[in-house]
N, C-alpha and C positions, 0 to 999 in steps of 0.2 A: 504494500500500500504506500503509495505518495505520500509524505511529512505536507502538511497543509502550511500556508505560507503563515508566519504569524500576523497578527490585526495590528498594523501600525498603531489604529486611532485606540484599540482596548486598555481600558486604564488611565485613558486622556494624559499621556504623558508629552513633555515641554515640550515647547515649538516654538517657531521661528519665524515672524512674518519676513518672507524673502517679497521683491519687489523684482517683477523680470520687467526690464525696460528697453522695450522693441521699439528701439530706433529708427525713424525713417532717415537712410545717411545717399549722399550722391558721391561719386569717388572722385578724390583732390579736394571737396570743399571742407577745408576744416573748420573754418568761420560757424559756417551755416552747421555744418556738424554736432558741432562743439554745442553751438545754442540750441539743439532741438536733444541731445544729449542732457545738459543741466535743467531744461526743461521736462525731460521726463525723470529725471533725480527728483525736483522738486513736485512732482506729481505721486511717485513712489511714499515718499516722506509723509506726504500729508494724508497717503491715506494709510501711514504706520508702519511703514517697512522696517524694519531693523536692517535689516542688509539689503542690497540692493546691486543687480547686477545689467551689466551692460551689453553689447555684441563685440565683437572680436574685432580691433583696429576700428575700433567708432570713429575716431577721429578724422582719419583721411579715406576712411569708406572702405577700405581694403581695394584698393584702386590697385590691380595686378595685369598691365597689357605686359606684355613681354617688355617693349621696347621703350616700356615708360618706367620698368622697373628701379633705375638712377635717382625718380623721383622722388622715392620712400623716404632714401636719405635725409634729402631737402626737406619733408614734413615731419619726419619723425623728432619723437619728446623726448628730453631728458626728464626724470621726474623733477626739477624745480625748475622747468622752461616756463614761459608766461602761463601757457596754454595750460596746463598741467599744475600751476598755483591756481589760477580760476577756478578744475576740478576740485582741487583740493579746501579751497576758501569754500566752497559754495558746501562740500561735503561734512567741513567744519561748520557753518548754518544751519545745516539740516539737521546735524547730532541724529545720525546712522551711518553703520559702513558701506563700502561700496566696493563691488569689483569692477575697476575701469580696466576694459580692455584699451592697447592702445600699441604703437609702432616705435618699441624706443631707443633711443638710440645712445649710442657705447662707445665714444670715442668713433672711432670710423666703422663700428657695427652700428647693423642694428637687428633687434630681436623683435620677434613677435610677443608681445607680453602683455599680461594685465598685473595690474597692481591691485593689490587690498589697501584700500586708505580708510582708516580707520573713524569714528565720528566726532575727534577731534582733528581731524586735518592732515595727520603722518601717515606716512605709508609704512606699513606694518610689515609688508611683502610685494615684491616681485616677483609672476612666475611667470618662466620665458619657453615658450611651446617647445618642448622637447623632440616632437615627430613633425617633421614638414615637408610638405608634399615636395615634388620635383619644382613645379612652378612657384614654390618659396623660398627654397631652400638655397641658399649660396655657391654651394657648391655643386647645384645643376643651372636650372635657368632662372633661378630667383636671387633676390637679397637678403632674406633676412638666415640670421646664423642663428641655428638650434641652440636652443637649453643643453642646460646636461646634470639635471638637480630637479626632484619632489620632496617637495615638503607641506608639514601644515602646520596649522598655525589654531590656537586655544583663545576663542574671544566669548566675553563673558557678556551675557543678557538676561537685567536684574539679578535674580539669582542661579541664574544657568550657566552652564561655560558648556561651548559645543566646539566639536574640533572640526576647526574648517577645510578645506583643498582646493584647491585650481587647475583644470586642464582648460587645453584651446581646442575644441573643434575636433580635427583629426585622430587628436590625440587618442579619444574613445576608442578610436579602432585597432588601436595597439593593445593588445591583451595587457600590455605588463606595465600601462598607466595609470589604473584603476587598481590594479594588482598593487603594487607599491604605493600606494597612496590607503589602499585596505591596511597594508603593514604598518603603515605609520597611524593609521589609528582613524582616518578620520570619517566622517560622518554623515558630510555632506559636501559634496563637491558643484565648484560652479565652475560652469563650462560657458565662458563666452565664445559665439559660433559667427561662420559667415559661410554659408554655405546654403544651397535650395533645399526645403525637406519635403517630408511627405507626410501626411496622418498617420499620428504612431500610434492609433487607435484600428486603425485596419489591418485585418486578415493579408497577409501576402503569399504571395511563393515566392522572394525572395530576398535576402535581407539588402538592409535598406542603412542607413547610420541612426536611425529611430529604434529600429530593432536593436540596434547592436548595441543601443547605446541602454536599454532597459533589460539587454542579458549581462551589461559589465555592473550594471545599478543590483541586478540581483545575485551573480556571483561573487558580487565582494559585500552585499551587507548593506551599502548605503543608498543613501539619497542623490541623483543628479538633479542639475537645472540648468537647462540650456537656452543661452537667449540670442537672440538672432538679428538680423538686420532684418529691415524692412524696404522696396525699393531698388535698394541695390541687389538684396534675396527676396523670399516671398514668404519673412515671416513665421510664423510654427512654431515659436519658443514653447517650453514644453518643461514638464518637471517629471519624473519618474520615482517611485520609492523603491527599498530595498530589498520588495520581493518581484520587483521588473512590472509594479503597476502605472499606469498611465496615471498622473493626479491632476493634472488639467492640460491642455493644449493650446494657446493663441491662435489666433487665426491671420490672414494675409497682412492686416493694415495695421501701422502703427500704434501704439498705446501702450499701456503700462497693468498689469495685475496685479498682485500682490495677495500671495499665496500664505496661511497659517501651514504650516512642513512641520510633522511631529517629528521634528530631532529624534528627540529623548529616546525614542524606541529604539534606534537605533542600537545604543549600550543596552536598555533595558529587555528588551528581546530578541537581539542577535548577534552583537559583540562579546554578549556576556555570557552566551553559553557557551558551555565548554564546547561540544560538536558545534556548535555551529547549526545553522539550516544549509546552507550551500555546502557542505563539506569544508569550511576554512582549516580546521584542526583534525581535518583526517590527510591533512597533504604531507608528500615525506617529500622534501626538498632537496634531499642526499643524491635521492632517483633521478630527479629534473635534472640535479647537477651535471651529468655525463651527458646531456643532450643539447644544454641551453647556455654554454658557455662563448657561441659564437653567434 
């Protein structure tokens, strides 16, 4: 007999008003970016989000022609660039966190990354997309240069403290970024995306990054929240829990949600058993070893 998945909501344990802020972005305008970005921050806020997340390269739209690729450079953030104090001033108004995705730039890199800016204004973390497509990636026909670091990071609300994560996009379809991000503990991962989706609420024949992305939500235990562009994509930001349930969907046009996510359950009904529901603690790592070193 199938183990039944546990009931997130049983027991009404803590949660987390997350705020997905589906962006309508055009590619190169940062301006206009930037302002319909702080705009739907302060739409999130007021209808209570505690954390708040973004799309993927909000800022310059994720504006990827081949031949314009030189351009990133010239747009990309440092985290204390003007562009990048106005997120962070307006994130410090609001008193809630945020994950701004965004293009930043490293000396003469630049990385695909979003920052965690906390709801006094600092930036608590940088995570710089580890997996990137060919058309990204530096060392095929893109510019921006891979991460090579998962972490996460302990932010407290009232009296809760939940362990947060950050992938980009692609990431999800790397088995062993979710995987790693499971080890390190955390709980709830947000995914700033740019890319077309599909209803992750329908039957398929075949997988899809909706699918794949509510089978890495249920084989490691946690929470995802994927938010999207609008415009430039078509929208679909989406949240998953940790036994790969669909818990809302956005639809094409820009706007903003803002989702109660029962954390809590996470530890309380599946970090914390011993087995596991997915098998976490029947895995022998020893075995992988001799397969997965390359």
């Amino acid at each position: 007999m199938p183990k039944e998945t546990p009931d997130i909501y049983e027991g009404n344990p803590p949660s987390l008003k997350v705020g997905l802020c589906q962006v309508y972005t055009e590619e190169w305008a940062v301006e206009a970016n930037l302002g319909r970005a702080l705009e739907a921050l302060d739409e999130a806020a007021a209808r209570g989000a505690q954390l708040a997340i973004t799309p993927e390269c909000v800022l310059h739209g994720y504006g990827f022609e081949t031949e314009q690729s030189p351009r990133v450079l010239d747009v990309a953030e440092t985290p204390d660039s003007p562009n990048m104090q106005r997120v962070r001033a307006k994130v410090a108004e609001l008193g809630m966190d945020v994950v701004f995705g965004f293009a930043e730039r490293n000396g003469d890199l630049v990385h695909n990354s979003a920052a965690l800016i906390s709801r006094d204004g600092q930036i608590v973390a940088i995570y710089r997309k580890v997996h990137c497509r060919d058309f990204e990636d530096v060392t095929r026909r893109g510019w921006f240069t891979p991460g090579d670091r998962f972490a996460t990071v302990d932010r407290t609300y009232g009296e809760q403290t939940f362990r947060l994560a950050t992938m980009i996009c692609f990431d999800r379809e790397v088995t062993e970024t979710v995987r790693c991000l499971r080890a390190l503990g955390a709980q709830l991962v947000a995914c700033p995306q740019a890319c077309d989706t599909d209803d992750a609420a329908a039957c398929r024949s075949h997988a899809d990054n909706e699918m794949i992305t509510r089978c890495r939500a249920a084989e490691n235990e946690v929470f995802i929240v994927v938010v999207n562009h609008t415009g430039r994509f078509n929208g679909g930001s989406f949240a998953v829990g940790p036994g790969g349930e669909l818990l809302h969907q956005m639809g094409a046009e820009a706007g903003v949600e803002v989702l109660d996510v029962p954390v809590g359950a996470v530890p309380q009904k599946f970090h914390n058993n011993p087995l596991g529901w997915m098998g976490w603690a029947y895995r022998r790592p020893q075995v992988y070893a001799k397969y997965l070193n390359g």
